[in-house]
C-alpha positions in Angstrom: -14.2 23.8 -17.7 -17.0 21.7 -19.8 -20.0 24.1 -19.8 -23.2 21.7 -18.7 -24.9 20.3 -22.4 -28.3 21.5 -20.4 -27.7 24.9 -21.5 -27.5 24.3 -24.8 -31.1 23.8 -24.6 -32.0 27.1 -23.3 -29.0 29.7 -24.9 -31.5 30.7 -27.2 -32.9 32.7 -24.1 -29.8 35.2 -24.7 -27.1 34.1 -27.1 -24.5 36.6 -27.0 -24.4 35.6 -23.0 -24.4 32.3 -23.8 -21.1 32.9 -26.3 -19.5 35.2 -23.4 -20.0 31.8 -20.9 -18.8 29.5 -22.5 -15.5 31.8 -23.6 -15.0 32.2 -20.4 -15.4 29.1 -19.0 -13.2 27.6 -21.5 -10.6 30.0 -21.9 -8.4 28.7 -19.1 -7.8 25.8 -21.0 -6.8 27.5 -24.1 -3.0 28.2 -22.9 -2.4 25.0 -22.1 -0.8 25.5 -19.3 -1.9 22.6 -17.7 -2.2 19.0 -18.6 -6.1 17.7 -19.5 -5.6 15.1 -16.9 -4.8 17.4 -14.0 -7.2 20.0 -15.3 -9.7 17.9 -14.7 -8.5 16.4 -11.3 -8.6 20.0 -10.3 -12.2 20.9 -11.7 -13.0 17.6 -10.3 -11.4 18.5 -6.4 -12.6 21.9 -6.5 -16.6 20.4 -7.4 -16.3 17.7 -4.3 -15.1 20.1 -1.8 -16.5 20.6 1.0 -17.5 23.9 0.9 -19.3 23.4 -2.3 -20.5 19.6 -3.1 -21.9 20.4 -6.4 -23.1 16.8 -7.5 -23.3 17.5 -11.5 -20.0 18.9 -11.2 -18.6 16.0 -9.4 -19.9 13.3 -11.8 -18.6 15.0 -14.7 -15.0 16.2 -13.9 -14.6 12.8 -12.4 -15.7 11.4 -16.2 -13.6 13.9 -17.3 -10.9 13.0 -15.4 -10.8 9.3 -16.3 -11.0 10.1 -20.2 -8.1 12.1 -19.9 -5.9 9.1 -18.1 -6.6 9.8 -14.9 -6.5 6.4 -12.4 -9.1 5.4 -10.3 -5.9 5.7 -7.6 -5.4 9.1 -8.6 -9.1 10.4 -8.5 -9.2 8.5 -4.8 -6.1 9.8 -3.8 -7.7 13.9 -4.3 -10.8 12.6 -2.4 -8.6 11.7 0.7 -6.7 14.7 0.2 -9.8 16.8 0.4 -11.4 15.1 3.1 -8.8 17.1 5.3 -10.3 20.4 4.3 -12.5 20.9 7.6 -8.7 21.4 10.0 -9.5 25.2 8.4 -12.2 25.8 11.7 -8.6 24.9 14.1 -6.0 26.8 11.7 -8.3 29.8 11.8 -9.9 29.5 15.6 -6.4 28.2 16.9 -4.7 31.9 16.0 -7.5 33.9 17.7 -7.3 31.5 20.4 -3.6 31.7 21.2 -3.8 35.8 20.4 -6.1 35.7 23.4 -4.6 33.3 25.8 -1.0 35.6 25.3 -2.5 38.0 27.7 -2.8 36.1 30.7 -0.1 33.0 29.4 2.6 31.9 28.0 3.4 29.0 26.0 5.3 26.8 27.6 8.7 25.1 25.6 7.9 22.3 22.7 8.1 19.1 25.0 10.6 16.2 23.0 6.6 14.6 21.7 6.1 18.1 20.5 9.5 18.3 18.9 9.1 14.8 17.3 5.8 15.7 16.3 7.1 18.8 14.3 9.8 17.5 13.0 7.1 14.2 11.3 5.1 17.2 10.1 8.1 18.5 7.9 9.3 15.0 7.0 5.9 13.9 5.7 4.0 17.3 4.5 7.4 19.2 3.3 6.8 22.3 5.3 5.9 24.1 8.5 3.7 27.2 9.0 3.4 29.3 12.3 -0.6 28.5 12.3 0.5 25.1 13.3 2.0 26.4 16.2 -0.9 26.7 18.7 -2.6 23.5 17.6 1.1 21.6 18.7 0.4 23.7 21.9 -2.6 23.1 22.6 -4.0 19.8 21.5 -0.9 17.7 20.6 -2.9 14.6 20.2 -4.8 16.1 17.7 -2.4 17.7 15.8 -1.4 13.9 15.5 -4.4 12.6 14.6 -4.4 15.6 12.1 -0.7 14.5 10.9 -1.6 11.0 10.3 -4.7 11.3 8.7 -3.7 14.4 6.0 -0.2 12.8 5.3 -1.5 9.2 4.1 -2.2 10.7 0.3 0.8 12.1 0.7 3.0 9.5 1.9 1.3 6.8 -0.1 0.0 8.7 -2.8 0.9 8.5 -6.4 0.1 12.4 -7.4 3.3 14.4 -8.2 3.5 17.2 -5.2 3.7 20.0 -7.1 0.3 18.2 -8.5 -1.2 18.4 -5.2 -0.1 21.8 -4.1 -1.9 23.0 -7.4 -5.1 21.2 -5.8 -4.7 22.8 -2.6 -4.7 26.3 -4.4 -7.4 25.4 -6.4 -9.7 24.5 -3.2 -8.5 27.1 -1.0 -9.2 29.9 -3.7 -12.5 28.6 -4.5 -15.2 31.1 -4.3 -16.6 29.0 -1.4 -13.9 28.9 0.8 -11.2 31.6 0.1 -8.8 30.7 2.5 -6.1 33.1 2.2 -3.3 31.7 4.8 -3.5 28.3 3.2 -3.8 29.8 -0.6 -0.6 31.4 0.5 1.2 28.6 1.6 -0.2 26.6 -0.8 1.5 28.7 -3.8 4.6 28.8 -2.0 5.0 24.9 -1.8 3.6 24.8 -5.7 6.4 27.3 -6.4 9.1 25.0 -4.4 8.2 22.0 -6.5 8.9 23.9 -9.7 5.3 24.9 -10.6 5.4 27.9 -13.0 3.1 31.2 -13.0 0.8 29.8 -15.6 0.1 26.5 -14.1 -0.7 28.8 -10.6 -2.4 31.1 -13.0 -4.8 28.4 -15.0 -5.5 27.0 -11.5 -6.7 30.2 -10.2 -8.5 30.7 -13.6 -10.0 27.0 -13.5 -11.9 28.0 -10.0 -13.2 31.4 -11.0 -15.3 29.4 -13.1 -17.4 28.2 -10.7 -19.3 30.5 -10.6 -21.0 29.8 -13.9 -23.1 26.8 -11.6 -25.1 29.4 -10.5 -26.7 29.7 -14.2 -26.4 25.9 -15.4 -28.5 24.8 -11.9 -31.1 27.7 -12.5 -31.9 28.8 -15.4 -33.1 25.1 -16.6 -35.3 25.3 -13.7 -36.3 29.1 -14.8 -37.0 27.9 -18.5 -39.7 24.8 -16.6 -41.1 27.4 -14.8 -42.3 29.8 -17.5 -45.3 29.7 -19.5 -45.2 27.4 -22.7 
């Protein structure tokens, strides 16, 4: 991670802190696990997600991104990807749903739509999960919608899978979101496509450093504040 150039402005406020910062922000970077192009396309997803939209962030791990060889494809492609990150309300609610209508209902059979519908799921996203179960139960046109609209990148896209399954660790761990069941998944399709322990690792690493926003956005705005 590229620690904001605003800070240099203001480290002589506390140095040593400074140092420890930008150690840690950069350290992830340091083993290499990791290619410069994807790390940014990671810093870069994790910055326009959702659940944290951090402008500055955005604007300079999308620069980062396209100095390191990254195409403008390839930085749209993570943008559609992301844009499915909101289905986490139905994978979550869906459960707690179905755990409740099991006392006074069954689920009926998978109809032959339902079973084609599965079946497209594995074909074009590589995997099944039991979350998925209830939403096919429940709302099968929208567990198609759902289908069509998350497996375009993935269908069309040009991002290597196990490329994209390191994204979708990196957003689900963020600090902002922590979604275990899909972290989980997500590390066991990265695993599938041959990602190793570091490159899960430097992932992991690259989105605990978000946290550091909290003292680029303020403390410029503390140093304005005080008395010349």
């Amino acid at each position: 991670m590229t620690v904001d150039p605003a800070l240099q402005r203001v480290r002589a406020r506390d140095p040593a802190f400074h140092a420890h910062l930008v150690r840690f922000a950069e350290l992830p970077t340091h083993d290499g696990a990791l290619e410069p192009k994807v790390r940014e396309l990671i810093l870069f997803a994790l910055n326009a997600s959702v659940s944290h939209l951090h402008l500055p962030g955005i604007r300079r791990h999308l620069r980062g991104a396209l100095d390191a060889g990254a195409t403008p494809q390839e930085v749209h492609e993570v943008l559609q990807m992301i844009s499915a990150l909101g289905i986490h309300a139905v994978t979550i609610g869906v459960p707690i749903l179905t755990e409740l209508l099991a006392e006074t209902r069954e689920p009926p059979p998978l109809t032959d739509e339902q079973e084609r519908l599965k079946a497209a799921f594995r074909a074009k996203r590589g995997y099944w999960n039991a979350f998925w179960d209830g939403l096919l139960d429940l709302d099968p046109s929208f567990f198609e919608a759902y289908l069509e609209f998350s497996a375009h990148p993935w269908v069309h896209g040009v991002i290597p899978d196990k490329v994209k399954e390191l994204l979708a660790i990196a957003w689900d761990a963020s600090t902002t979101h922590m979604y275990e069941p899909g972290l989980r998944q997500h590390m066991a399709n990265a695993l599938g496509h041959g990602a190793t322990p570091q490159e899960i690792m430097e992932t992991l690493e690259l989105a605990a450093t978000l946290g550091i926003q909290s003292y680029e956005t303020a403390l410029p705005i503390l140093a304005e504040e005080l008395p010349a």
